[in-house]
C-alpha positions as CSV (number, residue, x, y, z in Angstrom):
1,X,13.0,-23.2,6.1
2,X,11.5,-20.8,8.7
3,X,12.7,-17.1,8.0
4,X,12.2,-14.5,11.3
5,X,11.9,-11.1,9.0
6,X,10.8,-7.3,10.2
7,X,8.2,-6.0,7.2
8,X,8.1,-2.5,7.3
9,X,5.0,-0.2,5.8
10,X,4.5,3.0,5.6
11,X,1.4,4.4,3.4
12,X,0.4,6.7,1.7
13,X,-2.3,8.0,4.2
14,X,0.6,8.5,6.4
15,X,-1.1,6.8,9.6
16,X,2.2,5.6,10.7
17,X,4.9,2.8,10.1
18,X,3.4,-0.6,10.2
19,X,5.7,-3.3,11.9
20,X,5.1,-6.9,11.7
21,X,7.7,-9.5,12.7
22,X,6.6,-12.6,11.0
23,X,7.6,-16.4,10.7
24,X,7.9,-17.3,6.6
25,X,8.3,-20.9,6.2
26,X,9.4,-22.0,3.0
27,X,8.5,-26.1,3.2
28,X,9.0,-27.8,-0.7
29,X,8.2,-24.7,-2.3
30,X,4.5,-23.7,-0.5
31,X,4.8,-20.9,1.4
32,X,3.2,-19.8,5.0
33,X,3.2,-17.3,7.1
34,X,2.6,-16.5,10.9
35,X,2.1,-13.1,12.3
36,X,3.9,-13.0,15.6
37,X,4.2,-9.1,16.6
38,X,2.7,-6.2,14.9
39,X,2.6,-2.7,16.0
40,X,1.4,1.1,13.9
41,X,4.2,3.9,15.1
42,X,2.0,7.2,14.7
43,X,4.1,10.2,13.5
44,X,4.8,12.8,15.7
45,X,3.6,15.9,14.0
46,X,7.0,17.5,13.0
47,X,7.9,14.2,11.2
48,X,4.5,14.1,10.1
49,X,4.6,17.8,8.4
50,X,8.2,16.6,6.9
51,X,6.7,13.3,5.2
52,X,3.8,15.4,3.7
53,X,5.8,18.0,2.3
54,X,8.9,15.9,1.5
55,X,8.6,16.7,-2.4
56,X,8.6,20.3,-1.9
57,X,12.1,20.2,-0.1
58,X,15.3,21.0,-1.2
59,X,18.1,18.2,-2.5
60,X,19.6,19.1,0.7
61,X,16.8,19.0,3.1
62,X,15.3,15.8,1.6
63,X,18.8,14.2,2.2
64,X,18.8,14.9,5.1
65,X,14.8,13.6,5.9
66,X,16.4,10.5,3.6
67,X,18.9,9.4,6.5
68,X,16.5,11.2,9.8
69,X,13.9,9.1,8.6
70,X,16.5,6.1,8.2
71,X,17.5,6.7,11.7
72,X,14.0,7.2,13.4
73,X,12.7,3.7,12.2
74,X,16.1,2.2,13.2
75,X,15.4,3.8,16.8
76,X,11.3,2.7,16.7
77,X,12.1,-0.8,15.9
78,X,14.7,-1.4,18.4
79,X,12.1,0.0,20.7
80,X,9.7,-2.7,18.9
81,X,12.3,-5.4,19.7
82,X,13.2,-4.6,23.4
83,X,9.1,-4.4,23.7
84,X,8.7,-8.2,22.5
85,X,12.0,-9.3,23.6
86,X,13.3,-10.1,20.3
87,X,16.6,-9.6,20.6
88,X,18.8,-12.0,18.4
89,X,15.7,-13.5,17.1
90,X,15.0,-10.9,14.2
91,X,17.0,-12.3,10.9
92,X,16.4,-9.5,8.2
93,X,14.4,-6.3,8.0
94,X,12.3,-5.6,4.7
95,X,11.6,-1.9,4.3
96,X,9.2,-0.1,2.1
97,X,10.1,3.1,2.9
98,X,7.8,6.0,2.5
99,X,7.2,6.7,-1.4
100,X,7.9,10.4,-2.3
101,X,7.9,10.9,-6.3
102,X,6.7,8.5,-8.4
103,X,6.7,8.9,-11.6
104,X,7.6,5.9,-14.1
105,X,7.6,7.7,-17.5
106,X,10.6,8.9,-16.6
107,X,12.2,6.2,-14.4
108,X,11.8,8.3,-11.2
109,X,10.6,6.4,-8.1
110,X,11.6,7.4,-4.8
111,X,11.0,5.4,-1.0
112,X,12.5,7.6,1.3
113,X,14.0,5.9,4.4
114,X,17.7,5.2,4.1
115,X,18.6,1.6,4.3
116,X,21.8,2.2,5.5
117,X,21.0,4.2,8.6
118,X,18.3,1.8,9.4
119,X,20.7,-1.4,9.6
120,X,23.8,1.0,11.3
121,X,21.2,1.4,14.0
122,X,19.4,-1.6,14.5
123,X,22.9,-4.0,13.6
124,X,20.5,-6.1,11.4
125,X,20.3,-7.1,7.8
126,X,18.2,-4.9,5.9
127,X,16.2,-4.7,2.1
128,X,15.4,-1.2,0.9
129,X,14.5,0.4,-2.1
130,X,12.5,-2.4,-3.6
131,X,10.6,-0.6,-6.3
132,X,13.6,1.2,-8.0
133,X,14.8,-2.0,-10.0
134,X,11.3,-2.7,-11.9
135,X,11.3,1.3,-12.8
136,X,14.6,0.9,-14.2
137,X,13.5,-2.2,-16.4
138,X,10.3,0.1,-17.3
139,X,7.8,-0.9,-15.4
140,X,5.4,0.7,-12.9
141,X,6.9,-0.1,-9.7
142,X,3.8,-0.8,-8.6
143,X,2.1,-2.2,-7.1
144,X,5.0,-4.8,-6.0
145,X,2.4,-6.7,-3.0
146,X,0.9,-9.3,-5.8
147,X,3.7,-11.5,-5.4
148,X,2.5,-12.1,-1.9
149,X,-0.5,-12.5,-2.4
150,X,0.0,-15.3,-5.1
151,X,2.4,-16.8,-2.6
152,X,1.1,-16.6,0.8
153,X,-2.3,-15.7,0.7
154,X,-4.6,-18.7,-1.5
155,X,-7.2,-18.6,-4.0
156,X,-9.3,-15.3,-4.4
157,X,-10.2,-14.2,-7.5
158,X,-9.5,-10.1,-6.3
159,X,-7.6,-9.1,-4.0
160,X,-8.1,-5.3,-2.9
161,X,-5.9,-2.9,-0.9
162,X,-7.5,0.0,0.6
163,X,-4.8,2.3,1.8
164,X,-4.2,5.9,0.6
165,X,-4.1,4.6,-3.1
166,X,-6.7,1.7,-3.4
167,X,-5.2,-1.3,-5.7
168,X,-6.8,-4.1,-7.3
169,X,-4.9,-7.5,-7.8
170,X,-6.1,-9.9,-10.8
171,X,-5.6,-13.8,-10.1
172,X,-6.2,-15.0,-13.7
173,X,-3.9,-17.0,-16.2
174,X,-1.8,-14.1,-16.5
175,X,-1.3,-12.5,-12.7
176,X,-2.4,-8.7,-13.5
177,X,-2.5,-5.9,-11.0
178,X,-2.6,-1.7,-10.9
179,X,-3.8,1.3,-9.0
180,X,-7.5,2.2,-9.3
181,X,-7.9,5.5,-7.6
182,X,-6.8,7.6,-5.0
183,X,-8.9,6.2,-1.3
184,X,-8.0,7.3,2.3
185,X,-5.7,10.2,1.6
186,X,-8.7,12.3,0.3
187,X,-11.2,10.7,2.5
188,X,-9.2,11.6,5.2
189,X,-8.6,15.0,3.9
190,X,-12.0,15.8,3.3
191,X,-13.0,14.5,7.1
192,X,-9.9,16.4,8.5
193,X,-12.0,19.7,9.3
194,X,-13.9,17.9,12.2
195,X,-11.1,17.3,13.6
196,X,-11.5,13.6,13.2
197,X,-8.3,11.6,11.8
198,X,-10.8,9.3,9.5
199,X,-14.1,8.8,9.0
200,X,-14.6,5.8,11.7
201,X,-16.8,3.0,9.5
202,X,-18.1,5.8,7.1
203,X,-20.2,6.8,9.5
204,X,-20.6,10.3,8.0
205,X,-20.5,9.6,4.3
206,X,-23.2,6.9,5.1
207,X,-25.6,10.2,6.7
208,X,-24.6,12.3,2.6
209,X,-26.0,12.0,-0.2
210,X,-24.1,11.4,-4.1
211,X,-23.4,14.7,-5.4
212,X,-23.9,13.9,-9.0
213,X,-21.9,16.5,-11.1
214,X,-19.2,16.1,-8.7
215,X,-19.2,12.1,-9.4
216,X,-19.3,12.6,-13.2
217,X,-16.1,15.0,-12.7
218,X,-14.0,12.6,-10.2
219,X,-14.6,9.5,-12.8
220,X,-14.0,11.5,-16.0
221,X,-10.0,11.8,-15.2
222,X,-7.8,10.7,-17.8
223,X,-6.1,8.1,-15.9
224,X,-9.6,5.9,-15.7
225,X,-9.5,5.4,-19.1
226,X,-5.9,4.2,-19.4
227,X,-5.2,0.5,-19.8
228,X,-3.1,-1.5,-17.2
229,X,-0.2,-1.8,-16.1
230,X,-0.7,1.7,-14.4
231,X,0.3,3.2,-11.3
232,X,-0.6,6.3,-9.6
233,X,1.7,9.0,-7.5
234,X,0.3,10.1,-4.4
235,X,-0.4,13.5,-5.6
236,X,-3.0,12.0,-8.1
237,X,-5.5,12.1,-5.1
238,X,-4.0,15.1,-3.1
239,X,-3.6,17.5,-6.2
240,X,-6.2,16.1,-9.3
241,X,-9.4,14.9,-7.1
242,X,-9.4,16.7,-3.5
243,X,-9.8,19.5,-5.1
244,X,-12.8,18.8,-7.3
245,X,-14.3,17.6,-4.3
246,X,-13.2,20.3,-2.0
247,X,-14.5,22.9,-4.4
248,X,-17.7,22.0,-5.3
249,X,-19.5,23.7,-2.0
250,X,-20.7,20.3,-0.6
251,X,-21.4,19.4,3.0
252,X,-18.6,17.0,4.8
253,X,-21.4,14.5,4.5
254,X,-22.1,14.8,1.2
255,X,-18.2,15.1,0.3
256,X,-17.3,12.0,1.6
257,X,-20.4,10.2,0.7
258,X,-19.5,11.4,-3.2
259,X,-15.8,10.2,-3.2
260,X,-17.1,7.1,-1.9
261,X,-19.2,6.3,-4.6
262,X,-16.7,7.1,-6.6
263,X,-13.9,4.3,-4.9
264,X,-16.6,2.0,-4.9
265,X,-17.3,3.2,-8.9
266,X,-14.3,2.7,-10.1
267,X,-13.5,-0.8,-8.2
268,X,-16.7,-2.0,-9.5
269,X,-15.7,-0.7,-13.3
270,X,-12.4,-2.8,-12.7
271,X,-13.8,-5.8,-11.6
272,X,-16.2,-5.8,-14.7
273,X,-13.6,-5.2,-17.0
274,X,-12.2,-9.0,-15.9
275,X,-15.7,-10.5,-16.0
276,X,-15.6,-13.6,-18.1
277,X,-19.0,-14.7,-16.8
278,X,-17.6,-16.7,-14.3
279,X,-20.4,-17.9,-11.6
280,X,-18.8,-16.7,-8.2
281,X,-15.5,-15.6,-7.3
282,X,-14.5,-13.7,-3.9
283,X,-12.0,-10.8,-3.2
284,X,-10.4,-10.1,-0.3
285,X,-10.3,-6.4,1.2
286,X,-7.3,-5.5,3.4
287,X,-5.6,-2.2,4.5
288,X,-7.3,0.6,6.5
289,X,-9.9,1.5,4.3
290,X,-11.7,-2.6,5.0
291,X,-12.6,-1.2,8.6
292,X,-14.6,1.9,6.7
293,X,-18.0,-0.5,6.5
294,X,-19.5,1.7,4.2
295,X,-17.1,1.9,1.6
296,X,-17.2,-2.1,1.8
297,X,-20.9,-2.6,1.4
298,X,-21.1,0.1,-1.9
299,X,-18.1,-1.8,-3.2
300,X,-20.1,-5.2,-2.9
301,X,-23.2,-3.4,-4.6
302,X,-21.2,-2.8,-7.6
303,X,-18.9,-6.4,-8.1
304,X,-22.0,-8.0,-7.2
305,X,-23.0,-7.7,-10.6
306,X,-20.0,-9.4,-11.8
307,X,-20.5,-12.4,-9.2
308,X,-18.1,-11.6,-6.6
309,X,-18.5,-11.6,-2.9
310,X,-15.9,-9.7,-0.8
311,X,-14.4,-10.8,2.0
312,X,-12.6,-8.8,5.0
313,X,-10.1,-11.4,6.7
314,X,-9.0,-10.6,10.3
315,X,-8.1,-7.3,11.3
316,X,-4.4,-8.1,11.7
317,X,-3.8,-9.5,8.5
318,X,-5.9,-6.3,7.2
319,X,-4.1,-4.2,9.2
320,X,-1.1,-5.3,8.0
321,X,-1.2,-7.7,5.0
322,X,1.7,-5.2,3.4
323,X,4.1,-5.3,6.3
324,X,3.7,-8.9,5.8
325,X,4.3,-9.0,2.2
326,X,7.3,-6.4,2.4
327,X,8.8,-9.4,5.1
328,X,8.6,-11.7,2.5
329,X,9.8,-9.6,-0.2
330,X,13.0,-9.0,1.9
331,X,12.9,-13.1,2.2
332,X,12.8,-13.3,-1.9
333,X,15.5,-10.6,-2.4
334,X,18.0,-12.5,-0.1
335,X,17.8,-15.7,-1.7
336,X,18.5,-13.9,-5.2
337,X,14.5,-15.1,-6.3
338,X,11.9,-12.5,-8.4
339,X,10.2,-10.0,-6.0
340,X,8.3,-8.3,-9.1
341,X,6.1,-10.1,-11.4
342,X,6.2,-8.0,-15.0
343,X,2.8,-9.0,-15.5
344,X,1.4,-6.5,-13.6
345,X,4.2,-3.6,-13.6
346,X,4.2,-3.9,-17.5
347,X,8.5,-4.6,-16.9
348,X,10.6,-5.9,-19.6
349,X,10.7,-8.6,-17.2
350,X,10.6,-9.7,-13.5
351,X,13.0,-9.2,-11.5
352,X,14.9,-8.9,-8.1
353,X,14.7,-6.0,-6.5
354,X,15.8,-4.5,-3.4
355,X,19.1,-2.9,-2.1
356,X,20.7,-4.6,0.6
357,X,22.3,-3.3,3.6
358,X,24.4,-5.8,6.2
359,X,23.6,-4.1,9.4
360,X,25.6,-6.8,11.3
361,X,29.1,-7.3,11.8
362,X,31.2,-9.5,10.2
């Protein structure tokens, strides 16, 4: 059965709201996928400055960002759908949301993007809020994409996720995945200066050189040395290792060259810590950070070790492999099937999540 599904992204390097509108055909249980239309909304600068400081706001304020938030993706993807002429073809919306707190010790996780607004405006079907369920069975939350790639996306041994956060996904007997460190959000931060969004290929952290005490202080946070299933807030990277980096009287260069290392460090330490000796194995790279070439290569000089070649598919499905998983998550949820594997969030068990909205009439 062929499901026409909306996935919706947004990151936490705040680039914008990923759209794809994909095909999921589910034939005798093996899953596919096409990727028909895709499209990155950039943030005006006011919604921008909102997102960003969302967890500073007021309970009133952040309500109402909750349902303007809701309302402007309803109004871009109508937009998306007059623009592809897609009218009456698009079954279901899946919606990440935009994640604000995160914390799991205490049960907290928060996408914000109302559901509600979003299928009010559009008249579609829509799943929000697909996080909150694992939380409440004590789990991580995160990350929920592993599903997708065991479903949809064949046999690596790794599969990586640059985005703001980078997250490393484990395709052993038992299917484990976590956050490893924070990636584009400080990258971008420490690049922001120049006036430059990101640091095109690594282009300038490939001209630094490794600032050595600052290294040794980025990888000797707690969190490294905590087992999975872990998860990381986004104020991990903004708040805990910025900073180190910020304040250590370093050159741009030699800033981004150091938090490179230090991605590519901690990626390589993960990879190794799954070693069995195994004599070749490949992970794929997706999400913006794959398009930074010199992240990539220092990545493959530390899992090469460990016998793995990485791979960087086409730049649509790295673009936006998580759209396309939040589709298919929407997909799962409607049919009443897991969306969250406990083997990786550290859950009681799986389970479906997702809050759905019926944005069409009866």
């Amino acid at each position: 059965m062929v499901y026409r599904v909306i996935g919706l992204m947004s990151g936490s390097s705040l680039d914008g709201l990923d759209v794809a509108f994909v095909h999921v055909d589910d034939s005798g249980g093996k899953w596919s996928y096409q990727l028909v239309h895709t499209d990155c909304i950039a943030y005006d600068d006011g919604l921008l400055a909102r997102l960003k400081n969302a967890t500073q706001l007021s309970a009133y304020d952040y309500a109402v960002l909750h349902a303007d938030y809701g309302r402007w993706m309803g109004e871009q993807i109508n937009a998306f759908i007059e623009k592809h002429g897609l009218w009456h073809q698009v079954q279901l919306i899946a919606s990440h949301g935009h994640t604000t707190f995160h914390v799991p010790a205490s049960g907290v996780t928060g996408q914000i993007g109302c559901g509600a607004t979003l299928a009010a405006v559009t008249g579609i079907n829509v799943v929000s809020d697909l996080r909150v369920m694992d939380v409440a069975l004590g789990g991580q939350g995160a990350p929920i994409v592993p599903i997708g790639e065991k479903l949809l996306l064949g046999d690596y041994r790794y599969f990586l996720n640059l985005g703001g956060i980078a997250n490393i996904s484990v395709n052993a007997d038992t299917y484990l995945a976590y956050d490893v460190t924070a990636a584009n959000r400080v990258l971008n931060m420490l690049v922001a200066p120049s006036g430059a969004a990101y640091d095109a290929g690594g282009a300038i952290a490939a001209t630094g050189k490794v600032d050595t005490p600052t290294l040794t202080q980025l990888n000797a946070q707690a969190f490294f040395k905590q087992p999975a299933p872990k998860s990381l807030a986004n104020d991990f990277g903004t708040d805990v290792l910025y900073p180190i980096v910020a304040n250590a009287g370093l050159s741009m260069a030699d800033a981004l060259c150091t938090f490179t290392e230090h991605i590519a460090m901690q990626i390589g330490y993960a990879v190794a810590a799954h070693y069995k000796g195994e004599p070749y194995g490949k992970m794929m790279i997706c999400g913006g950070g794959a398009f930074n070439t010199y992240l990539v290569e220092r990545i493959q000089h530390y899992v090469k070790a460990c016998n793995i070649t990485v791979e960087v598919p086409d730049s649509q499905l790295v673009a936006y492999k998580e759209a396309l998983v939040m589709a298919l998550l929407g997909v799962l949820r409607w049919r009443e099937e897991n969306t969250v594997l406990h083997s990786v969030t550290g859950a009681t068990r799986s389970s479906i999540g997702g809050a759905v909205w019926i944005g069409q009439e009866a």
